[in-house]
C-alpha positions as CSV (number, residue, x, y, z in Angstrom):
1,X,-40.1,15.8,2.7
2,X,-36.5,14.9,1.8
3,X,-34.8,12.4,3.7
4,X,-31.3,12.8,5.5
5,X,-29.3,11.6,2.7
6,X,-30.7,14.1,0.5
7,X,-30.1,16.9,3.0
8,X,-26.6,15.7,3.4
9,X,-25.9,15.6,-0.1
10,X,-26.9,19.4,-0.6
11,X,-24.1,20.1,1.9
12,X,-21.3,19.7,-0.3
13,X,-20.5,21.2,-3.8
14,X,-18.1,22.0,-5.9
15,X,-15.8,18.6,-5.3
16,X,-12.5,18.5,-6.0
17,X,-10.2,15.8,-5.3
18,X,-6.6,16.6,-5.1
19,X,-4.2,13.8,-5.6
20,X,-0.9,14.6,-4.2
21,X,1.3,18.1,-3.2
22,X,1.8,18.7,-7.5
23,X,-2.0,19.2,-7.3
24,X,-3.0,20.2,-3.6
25,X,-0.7,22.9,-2.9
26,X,-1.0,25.0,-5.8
27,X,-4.9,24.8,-5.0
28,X,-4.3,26.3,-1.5
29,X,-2.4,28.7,-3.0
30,X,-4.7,29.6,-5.5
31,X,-7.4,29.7,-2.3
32,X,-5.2,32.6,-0.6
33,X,-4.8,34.7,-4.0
34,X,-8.4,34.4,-4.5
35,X,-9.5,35.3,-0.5
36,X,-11.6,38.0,0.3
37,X,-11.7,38.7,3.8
38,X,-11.1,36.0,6.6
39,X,-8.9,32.4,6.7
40,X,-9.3,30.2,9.3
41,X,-6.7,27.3,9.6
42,X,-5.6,24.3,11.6
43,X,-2.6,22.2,10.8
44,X,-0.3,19.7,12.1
45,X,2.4,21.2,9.9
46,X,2.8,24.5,8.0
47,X,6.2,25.7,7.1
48,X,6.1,29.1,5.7
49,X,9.5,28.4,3.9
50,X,8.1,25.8,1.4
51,X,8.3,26.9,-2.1
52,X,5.6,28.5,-4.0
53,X,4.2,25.7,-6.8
54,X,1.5,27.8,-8.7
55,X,2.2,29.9,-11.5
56,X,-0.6,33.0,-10.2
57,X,1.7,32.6,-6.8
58,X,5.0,32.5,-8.0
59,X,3.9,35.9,-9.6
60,X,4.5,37.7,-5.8
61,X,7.0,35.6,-4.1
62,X,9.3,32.7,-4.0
63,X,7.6,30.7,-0.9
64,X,4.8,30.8,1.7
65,X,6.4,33.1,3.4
66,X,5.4,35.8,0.7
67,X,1.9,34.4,0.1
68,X,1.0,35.1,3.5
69,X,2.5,38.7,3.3
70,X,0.7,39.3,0.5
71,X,-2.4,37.9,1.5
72,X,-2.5,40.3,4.7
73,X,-1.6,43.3,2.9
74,X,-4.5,42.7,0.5
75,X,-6.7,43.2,4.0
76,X,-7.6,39.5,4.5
77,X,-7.4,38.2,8.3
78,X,-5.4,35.1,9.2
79,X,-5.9,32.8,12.0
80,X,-3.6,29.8,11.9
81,X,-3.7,27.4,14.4
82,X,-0.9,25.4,14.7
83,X,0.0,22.1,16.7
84,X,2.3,22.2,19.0
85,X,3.8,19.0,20.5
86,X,5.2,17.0,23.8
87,X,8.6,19.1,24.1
88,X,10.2,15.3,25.7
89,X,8.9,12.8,23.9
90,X,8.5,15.1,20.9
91,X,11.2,17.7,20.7
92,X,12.1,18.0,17.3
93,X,8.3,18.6,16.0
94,X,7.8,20.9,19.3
95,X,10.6,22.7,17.9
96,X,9.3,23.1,14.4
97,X,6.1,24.4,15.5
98,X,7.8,27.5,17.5
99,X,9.8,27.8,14.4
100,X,6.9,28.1,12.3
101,X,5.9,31.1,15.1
102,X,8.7,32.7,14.4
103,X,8.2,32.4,10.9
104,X,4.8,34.1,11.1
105,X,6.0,36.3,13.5
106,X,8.3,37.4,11.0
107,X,5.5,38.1,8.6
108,X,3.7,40.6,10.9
109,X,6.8,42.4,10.6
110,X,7.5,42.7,7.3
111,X,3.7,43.7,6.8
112,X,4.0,46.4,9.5
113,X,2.1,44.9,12.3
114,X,-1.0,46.8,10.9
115,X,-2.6,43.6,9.6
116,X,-5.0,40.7,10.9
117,X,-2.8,38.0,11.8
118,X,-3.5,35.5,15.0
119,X,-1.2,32.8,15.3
120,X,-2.0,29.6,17.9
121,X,0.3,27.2,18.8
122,X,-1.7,24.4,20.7
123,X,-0.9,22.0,22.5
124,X,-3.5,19.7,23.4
125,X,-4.8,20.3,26.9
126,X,-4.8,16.6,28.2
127,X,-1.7,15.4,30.1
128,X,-0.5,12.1,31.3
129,X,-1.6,11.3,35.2
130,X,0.8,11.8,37.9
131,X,1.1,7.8,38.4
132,X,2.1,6.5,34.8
133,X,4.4,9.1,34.9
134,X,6.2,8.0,37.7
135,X,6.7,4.7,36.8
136,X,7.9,6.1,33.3
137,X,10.3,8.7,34.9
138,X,13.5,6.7,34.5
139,X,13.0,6.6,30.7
140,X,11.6,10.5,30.6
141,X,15.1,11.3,32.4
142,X,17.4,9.3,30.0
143,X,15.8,11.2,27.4
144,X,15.7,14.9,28.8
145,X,19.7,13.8,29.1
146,X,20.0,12.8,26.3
147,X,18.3,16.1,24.7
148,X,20.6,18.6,26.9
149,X,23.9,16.5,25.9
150,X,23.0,16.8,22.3
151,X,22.8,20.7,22.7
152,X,25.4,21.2,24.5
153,X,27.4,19.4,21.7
154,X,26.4,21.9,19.0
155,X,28.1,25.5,19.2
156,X,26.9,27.9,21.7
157,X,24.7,29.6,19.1
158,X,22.9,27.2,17.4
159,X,22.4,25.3,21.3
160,X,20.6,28.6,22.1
161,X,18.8,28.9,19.3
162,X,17.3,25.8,19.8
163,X,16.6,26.0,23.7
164,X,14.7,29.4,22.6
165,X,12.7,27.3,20.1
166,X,11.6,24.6,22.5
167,X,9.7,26.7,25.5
168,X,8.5,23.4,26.9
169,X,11.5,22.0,27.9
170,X,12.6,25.1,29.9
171,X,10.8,24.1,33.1
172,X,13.0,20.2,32.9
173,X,16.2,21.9,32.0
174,X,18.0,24.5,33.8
175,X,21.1,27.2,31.5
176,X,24.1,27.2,33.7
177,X,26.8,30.1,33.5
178,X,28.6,28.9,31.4
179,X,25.4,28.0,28.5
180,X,25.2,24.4,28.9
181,X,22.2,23.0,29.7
182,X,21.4,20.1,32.6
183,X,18.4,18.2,32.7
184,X,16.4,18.3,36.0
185,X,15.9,15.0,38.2
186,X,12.4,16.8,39.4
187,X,9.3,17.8,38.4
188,X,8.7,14.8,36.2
189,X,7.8,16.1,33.6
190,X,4.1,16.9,32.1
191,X,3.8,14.5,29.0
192,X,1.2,15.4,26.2
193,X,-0.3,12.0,25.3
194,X,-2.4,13.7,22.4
195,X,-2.0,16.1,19.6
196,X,-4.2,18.0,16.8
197,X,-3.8,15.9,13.6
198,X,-6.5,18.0,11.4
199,X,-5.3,19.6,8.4
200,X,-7.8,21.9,7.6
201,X,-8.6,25.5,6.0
202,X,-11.7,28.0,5.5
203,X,-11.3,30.7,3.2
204,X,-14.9,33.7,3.7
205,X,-17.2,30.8,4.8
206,X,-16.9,29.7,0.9
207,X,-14.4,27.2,0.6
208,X,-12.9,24.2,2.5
209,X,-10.0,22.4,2.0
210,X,-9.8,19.5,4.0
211,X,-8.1,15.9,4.0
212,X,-4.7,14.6,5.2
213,X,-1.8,16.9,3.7
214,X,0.0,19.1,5.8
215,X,2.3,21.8,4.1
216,X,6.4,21.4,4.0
217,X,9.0,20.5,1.3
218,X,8.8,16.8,2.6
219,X,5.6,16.2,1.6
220,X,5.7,17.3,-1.7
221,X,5.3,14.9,-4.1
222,X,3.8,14.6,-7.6
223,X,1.2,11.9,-9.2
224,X,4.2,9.8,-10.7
225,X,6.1,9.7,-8.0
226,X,9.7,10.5,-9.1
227,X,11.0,11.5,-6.0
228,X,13.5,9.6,-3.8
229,X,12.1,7.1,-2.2
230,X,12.0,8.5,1.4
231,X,11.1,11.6,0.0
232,X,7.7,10.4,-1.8
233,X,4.4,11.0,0.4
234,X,0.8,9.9,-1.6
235,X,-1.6,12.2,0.0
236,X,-5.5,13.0,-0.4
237,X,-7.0,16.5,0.0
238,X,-10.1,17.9,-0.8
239,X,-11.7,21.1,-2.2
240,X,-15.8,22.0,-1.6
241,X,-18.0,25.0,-1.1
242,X,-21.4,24.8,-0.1
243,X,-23.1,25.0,3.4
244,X,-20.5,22.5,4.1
245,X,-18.0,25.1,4.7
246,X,-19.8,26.9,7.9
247,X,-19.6,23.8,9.7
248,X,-16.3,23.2,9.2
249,X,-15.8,27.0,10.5
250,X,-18.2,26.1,13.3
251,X,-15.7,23.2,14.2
252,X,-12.5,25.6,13.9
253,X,-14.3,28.3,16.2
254,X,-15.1,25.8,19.3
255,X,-12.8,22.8,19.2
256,X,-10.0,24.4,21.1
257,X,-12.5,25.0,23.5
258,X,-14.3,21.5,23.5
259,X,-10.8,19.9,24.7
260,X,-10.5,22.6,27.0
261,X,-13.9,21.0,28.9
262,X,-15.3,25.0,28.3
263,X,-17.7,23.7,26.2
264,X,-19.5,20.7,24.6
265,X,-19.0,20.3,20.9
266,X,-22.3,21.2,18.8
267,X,-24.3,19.1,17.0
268,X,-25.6,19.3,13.5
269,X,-22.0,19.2,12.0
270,X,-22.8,17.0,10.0
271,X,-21.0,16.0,7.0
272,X,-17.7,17.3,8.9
273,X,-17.0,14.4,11.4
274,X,-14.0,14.5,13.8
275,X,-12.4,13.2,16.7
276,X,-12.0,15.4,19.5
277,X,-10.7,14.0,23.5
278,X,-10.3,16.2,26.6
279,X,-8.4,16.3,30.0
280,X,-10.3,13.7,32.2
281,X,-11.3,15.6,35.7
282,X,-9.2,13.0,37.5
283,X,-6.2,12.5,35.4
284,X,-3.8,10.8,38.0
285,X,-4.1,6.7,36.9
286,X,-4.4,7.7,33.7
287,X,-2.8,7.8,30.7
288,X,-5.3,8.4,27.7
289,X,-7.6,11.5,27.7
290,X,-11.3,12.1,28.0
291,X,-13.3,10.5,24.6
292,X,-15.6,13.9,23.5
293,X,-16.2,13.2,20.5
294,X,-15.4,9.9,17.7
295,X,-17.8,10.5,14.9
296,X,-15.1,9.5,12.1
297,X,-15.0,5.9,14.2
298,X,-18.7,5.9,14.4
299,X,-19.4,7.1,10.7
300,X,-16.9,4.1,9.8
301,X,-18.5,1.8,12.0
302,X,-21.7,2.1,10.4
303,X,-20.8,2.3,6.7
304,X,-19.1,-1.0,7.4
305,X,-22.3,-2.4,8.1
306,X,-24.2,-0.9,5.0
307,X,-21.6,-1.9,2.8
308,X,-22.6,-4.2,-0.1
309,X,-20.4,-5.0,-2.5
310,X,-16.5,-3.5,-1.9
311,X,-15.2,-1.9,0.7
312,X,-12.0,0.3,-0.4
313,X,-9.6,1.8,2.0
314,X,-6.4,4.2,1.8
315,X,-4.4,4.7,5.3
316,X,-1.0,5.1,6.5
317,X,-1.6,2.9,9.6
318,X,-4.8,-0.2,9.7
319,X,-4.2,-0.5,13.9
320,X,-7.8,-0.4,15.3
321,X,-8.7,-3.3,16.0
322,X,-12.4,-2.6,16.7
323,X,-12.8,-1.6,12.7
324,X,-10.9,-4.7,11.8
325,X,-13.3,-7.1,13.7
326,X,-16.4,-5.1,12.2
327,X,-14.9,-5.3,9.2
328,X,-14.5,-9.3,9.9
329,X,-17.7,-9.5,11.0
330,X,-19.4,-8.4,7.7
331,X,-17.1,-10.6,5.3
332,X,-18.5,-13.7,7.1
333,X,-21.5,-12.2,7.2
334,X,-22.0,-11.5,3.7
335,X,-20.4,-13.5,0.9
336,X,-20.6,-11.0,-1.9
337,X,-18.3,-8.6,0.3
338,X,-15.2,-7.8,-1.0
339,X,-12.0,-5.1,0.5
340,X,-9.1,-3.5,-1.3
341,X,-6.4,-2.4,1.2
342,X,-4.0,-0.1,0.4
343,X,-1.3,0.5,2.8
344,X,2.8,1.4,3.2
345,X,4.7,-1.3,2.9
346,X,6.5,0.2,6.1
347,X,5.7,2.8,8.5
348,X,7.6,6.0,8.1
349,X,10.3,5.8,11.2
350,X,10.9,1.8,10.2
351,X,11.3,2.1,7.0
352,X,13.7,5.1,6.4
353,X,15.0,5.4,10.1
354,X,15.2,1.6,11.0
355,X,13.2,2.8,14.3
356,X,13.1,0.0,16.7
357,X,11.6,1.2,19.9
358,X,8.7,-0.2,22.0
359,X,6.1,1.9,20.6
360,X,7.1,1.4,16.8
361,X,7.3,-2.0,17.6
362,X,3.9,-1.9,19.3
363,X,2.3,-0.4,16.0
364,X,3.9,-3.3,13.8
365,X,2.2,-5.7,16.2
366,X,-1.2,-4.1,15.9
367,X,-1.1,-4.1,12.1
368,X,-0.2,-7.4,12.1
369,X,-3.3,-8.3,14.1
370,X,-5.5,-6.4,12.3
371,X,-4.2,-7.7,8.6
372,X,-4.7,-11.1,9.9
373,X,-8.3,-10.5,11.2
374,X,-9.7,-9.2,7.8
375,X,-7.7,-11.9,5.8
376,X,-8.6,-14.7,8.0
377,X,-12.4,-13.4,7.4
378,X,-12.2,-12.0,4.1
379,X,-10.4,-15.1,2.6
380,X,-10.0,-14.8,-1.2
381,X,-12.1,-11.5,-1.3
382,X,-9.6,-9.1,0.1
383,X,-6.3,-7.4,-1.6
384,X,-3.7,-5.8,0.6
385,X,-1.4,-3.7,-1.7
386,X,1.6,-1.4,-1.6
387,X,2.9,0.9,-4.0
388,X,6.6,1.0,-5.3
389,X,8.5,3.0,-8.2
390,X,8.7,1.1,-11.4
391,X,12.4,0.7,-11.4
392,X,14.5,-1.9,-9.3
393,X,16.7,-0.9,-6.2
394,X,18.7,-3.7,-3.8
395,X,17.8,-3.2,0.1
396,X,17.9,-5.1,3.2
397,X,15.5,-2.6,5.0
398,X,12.4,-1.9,4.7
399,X,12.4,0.9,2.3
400,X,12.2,-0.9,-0.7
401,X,9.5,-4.1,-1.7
402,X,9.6,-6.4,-3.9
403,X,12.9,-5.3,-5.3
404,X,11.7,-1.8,-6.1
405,X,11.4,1.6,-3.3
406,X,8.8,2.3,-1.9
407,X,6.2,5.2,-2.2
408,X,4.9,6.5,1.1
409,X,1.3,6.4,1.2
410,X,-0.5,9.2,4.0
411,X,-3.7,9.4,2.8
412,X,-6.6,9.0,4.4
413,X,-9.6,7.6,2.0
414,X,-12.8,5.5,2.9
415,X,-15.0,5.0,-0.2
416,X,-18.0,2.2,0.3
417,X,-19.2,0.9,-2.9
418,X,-20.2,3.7,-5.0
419,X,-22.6,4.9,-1.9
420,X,-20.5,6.6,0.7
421,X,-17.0,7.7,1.2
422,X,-14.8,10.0,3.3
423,X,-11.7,12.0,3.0
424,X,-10.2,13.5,6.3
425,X,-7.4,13.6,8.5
426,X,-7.7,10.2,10.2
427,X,-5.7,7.4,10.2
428,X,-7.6,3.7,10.7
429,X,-5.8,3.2,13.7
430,X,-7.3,4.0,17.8
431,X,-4.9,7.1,18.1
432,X,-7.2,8.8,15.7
433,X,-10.3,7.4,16.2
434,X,-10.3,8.0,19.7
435,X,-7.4,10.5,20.7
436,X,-6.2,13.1,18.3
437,X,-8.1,15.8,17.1
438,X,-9.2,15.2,13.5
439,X,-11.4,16.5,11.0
440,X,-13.0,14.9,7.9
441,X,-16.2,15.5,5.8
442,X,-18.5,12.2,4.8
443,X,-19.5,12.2,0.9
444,X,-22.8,10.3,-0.1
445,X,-23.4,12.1,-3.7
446,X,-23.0,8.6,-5.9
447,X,-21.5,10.6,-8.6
448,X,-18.9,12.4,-6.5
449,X,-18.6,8.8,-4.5
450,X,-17.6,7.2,-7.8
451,X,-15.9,10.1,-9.2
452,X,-13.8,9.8,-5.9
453,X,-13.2,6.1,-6.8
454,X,-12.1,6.0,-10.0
455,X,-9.3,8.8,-9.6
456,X,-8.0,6.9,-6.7
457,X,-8.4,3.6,-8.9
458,X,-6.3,5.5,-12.1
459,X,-3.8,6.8,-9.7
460,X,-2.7,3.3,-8.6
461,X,-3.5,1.0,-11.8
462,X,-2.7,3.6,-14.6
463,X,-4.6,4.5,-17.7
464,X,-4.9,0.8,-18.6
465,X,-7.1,-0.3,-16.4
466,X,-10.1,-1.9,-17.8
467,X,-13.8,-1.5,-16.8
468,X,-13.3,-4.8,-14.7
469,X,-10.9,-3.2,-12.3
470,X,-13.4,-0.6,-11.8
471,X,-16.5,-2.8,-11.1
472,X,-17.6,-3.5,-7.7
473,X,-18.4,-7.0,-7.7
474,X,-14.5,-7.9,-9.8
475,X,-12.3,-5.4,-8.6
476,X,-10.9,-7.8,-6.4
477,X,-10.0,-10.8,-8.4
478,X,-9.2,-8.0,-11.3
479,X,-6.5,-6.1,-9.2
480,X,-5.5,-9.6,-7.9
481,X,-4.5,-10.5,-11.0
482,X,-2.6,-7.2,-11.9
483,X,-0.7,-6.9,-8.6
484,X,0.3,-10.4,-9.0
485,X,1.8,-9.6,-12.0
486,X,3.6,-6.9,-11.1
487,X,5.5,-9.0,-8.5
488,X,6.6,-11.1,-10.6
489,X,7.9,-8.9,-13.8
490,X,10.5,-6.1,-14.2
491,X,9.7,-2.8,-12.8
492,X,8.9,-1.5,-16.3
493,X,6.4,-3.9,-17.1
494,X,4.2,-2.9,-14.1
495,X,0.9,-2.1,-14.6
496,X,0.7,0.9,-12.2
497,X,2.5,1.0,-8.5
498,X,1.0,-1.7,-6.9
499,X,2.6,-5.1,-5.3
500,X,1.4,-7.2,-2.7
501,X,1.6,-5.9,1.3
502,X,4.0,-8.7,2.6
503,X,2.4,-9.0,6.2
504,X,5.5,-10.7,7.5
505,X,7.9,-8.2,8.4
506,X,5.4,-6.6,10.9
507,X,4.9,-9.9,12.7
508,X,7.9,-10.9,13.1
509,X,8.7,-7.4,14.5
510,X,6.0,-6.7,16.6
511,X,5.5,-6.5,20.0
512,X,3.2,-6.5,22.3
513,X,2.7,-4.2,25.0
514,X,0.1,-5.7,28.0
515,X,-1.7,-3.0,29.5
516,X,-0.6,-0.2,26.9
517,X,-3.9,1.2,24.8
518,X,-4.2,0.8,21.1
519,X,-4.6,4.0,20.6
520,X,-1.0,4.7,21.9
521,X,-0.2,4.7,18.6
């Protein structure tokens, strides 16, 4: 009789990892071309303007915009589900994802209407309770003001434009005669507290592609990283076939209903895990949602404990404090335990927007905590890095380290000693271990484990890394040694990206918010 690890590895075939946009989006192009009959896909982000990267693509159009076109007319069905987002607290991505509507709208047209096309734009179902709302209406008022003055100091055109493009705003904002706009004292408005992070696609129950890259020009981004520095994004995406694939179609078929409360998610998924919350049946003290389900939390929670030897982890944001204290736990707990951590040396709004507000403040603290947990526990055993351009750059923000800019790291990678990793939409913070709808798929092949390992290893240390950077038990004094080095030497003597994570900056900016969940952001 085989055991579960066996059946699980039988799930998933075919593995590709795809390191970056230069490699991920001509793959998904390459994935419409190549469809048969039916996609099925769920993004944060898809902007059908983004520019075609493949050479089979750029054979029928310039962008997405003719991919999809073409795809239809070739008799394949489309379902896109795409996020939509709280149209106060949120505007600008609420009005990208009715933009992206439009876009796809657009595409029904050109093909005639006569083709299988089913655009979603969700938002999630929970909402903030009627209490926390009140006590945050001052703020939610200032900013619906701010909104309508910003409008109405753009032409009449464009100010219309945009109104059209945000729908949610038009029961907090009244049109006078004249075309300006006035934000509304009451209702309060209805705040989204979640969204769907997943970036995922099916293509005929065959093929999944799956990880933590949405789809716009701003996230493209190649393996050297030569783009400007708030222009560079390090992403992780997968590619797999094998029954695999049915589950993730299983999970696209029912989760809009699972947060809905119409349904309760199925079982068996597994390798996808994901996160999934719902609108609690009394809402009105509350501010977070309904847990459903947190299998990506629990799958974490659990490799933590098997681990043996190192522990290796990719994420834009290391905020959960209840991995951080697991993870603490098992450093004291076991002496030959050792963690790579490899995170931004900034967020995203901090370091290219200088965002200072509670809630980005808030996040800094967390880190802060959570980086001072695992080093207190890990001592010597655990490397927190960041990756820079090898070339030098003067900057008093936080957009450059070390004397060098940044490179943006967004993916989301957890690889266990050679034994068990995952690749999925999920930051390691409480927002998407808890809240936000996400979607992964676990790996436990030791070949594809390792395979997954040592491109991620190559990617950040270069072609001269030696077989001690790749060995479990000294990877950690190893890359210790090399990121050391790299802080102290010109930019072109580098070996790789890598430089230490300076903890400081996020302590001394933090803040913390009593009463306000983790998972806030």
């Amino acid at each position: 009789m085989k055991d579960t690890s066996d059946i699980m590895k039988e799930q998933v075939e075919d593995v590709r990892f795809l390191i970056s946009a230069s490699e991920a989006y001509p793959a998904l192009e390459r994935a419409f071309l190549d469809a048969q009959s039916q996609i099925t896909a769920g993004f944060r982000i898809f902007d059908l303007s983004t520019k075609l990267r493949s050479d089979e693509a750029r054979k029928i159009g310039d962008d997405w915009f003719d991919l999809v076109v073409y795809t239809l007319e070739r008799g394949v069905s489309i379902t896109f589900i795409l996020s939509d987002f709280d149209p106060v607290l949120a505007n600008e991505l609420h009005a990208t994802s009715w933009k992206s509507r439009r876009a796809f709208m657009a595409v029904r047209e050109v093909a005639q209407g006569k083709y299988n096309l089913k655009v979603i734009n969700a938002a999630h179902p929970a909402r903030v309770g009627l209490l926390p709302r009140m006590m945050l209406w001052p703020r939610l008022y200032a900013r619906l003001k701010k909104l309508t003055n910003d409008l109405n100091n753009s032409d009449r055109v464009e100010r219309d434009h945009m109104f059209r493009l945000m729908p949610g705003i038009h029961r907090s904002v009244t049109q006078e005669g004249n075309g300006l706009l006035k934000a509304k004292r009451w209702p309060v408005p209805r705040l989204i507290p979640v969204t769907h992070h997943q970036k995922i696609a099916t293509f005929d129950d065959d093929l999944l592609y799956i990880g933590g890259l949405d789809l716009d020009e701003r996230r493209y981004d190649d393996k050297g990283h030569h783009r400007r520095r708030d222009e560079t994004w390090h992403d992780i995406q997968m590619m797999c076939r094998g029954p695999v694939v049915k589950k993730a179609q299983t999970h696209l078929d029912e989760f809009l209903d699972v947060i809905a409360n119409h349904r309760t998610p199925s079982s068996g998924l597994s390798p996808i895990v994901r996160t999934l919350s719902a609108q609690r049946s009394f809402q009105q003290p509350f501010l977070s949602p309904k847990q459903v389900c947190h299998s990506i939390a629990d799958r974490h929670m659990e490799a933590v404990q098997d681990a043996r030897k190192l522990i290796y982890l990719e994420t834009q944001f290391f905020r959960d404090r209840k991995l951080a204290k697991a993870l603490a736990k098992q450093a004291r707990e076991k002496p030959d335990l050792s963690m790579i951590l490899v995170l931004p040396a900034a967020p995203e709004d901090v370091a290219f927007n200088n965002a200072h507000s509670a809630d980005a403040r808030f996040g800094e603290y967390l880190q802060a905590r959570c980086v001072k947990i695992v080093t207190d526990a890990f001592k010597d055993r655990i490397l927190i890095c960041s990756p820079v351009r090898p070339e030098k750059l003067h900057s008093d923000r936080r957009d450059t380290l070390n004397g060098s800019p940044i490179i943006y790291v967004h993916a989301k990678v957890s690889i266990f000693d050679d034994d068990l990793a995952m690749v999925s939409s999920a930051n390691l913070n409480g927002r998407s271990m808890y809240w936000d709808t996400e979607a992964g798929v676990v790996l436990d092949d030791t070949d594809t484990v390792g395979h997954l390992r040592h491109r991620c290893f190559d990617h950040w240390l270069g072609q001269d890394a030696d077989t001690e950077h790749h060995d479990l038990a000294k990877a950690v004094p190893r890359w210790t040694t090399t990121v050391q080095h790299n802080a102290q030497c010109d930019p072109d003597e580098r070996q790789g990206f890598l430089v230490p994570y300076q903890p400081g900056p996020a302590r001394k900016r933090g803040l913390f918010l009593p009463g306000i969940s983790d998972a806030m952001v």
